[in-house]
C-alpha positions as CSV (number, residue, x, y, z in Angstrom):
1,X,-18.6,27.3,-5.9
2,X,-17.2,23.8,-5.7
3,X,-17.3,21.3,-2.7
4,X,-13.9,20.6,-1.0
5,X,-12.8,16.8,-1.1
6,X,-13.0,17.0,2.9
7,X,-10.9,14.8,4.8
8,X,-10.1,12.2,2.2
9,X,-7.0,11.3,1.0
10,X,-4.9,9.6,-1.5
11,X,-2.4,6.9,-0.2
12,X,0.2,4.3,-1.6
13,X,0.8,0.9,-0.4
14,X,4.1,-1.1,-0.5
15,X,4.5,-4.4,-0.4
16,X,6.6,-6.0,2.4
17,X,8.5,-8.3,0.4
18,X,10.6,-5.2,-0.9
19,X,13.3,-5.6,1.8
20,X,13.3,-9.9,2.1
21,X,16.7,-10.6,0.3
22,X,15.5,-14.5,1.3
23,X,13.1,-14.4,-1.8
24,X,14.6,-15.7,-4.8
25,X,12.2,-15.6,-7.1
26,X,11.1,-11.6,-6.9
27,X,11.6,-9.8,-10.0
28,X,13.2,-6.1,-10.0
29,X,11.0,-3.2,-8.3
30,X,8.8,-2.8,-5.9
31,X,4.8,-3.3,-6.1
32,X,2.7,0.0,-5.1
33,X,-0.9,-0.1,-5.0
34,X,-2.8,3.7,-4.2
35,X,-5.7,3.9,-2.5
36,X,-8.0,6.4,-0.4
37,X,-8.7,6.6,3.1
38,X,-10.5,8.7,5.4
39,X,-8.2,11.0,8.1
40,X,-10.7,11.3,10.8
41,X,-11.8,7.0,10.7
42,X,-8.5,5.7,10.3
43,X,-5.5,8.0,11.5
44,X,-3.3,5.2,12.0
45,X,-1.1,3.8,8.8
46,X,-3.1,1.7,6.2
47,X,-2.0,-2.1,6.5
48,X,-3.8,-4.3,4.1
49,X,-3.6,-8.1,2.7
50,X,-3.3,-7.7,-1.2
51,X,-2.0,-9.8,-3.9
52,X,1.9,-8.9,-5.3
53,X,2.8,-10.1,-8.5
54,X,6.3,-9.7,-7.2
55,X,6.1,-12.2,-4.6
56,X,2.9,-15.0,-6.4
57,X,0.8,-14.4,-3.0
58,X,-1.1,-12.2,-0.9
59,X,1.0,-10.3,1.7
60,X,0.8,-7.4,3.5
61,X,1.4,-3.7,2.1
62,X,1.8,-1.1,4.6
63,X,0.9,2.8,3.7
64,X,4.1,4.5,3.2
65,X,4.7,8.4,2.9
């Protein structure tokens, strides 16, 4: 019989950038990064400080759904 995975998950993160029409020089599309997380340690949204190539810098990409 095989273990179950147990509470982790899988999870993607957006950039913020995706909805700043003051940026002029981001590029077409949006930059997604996935990640895990555990349910029971952290049931709140995922918010972490990542580099997007879209952007040249490290901003912050929220967990979306």
């Amino acid at each position: 019989m095989g273990k179950s995975k147990g509470s982790r998950i899988v999870v993607t993160l957006e950039c913020v950038c995706k909805n700043q029409e003051k940026n002029k020089l981001r590029k077409n599309g949006v930059m997604r990064y996935s990640t895990s997380k555990n349910k029971r340690n952290t049931p709140n949204r995922l918010e972490i400080n990542k580099f997007c190539p879209q952007c040249n810098k490290h901003s912050l990409f929220k967990e979306i759904k």
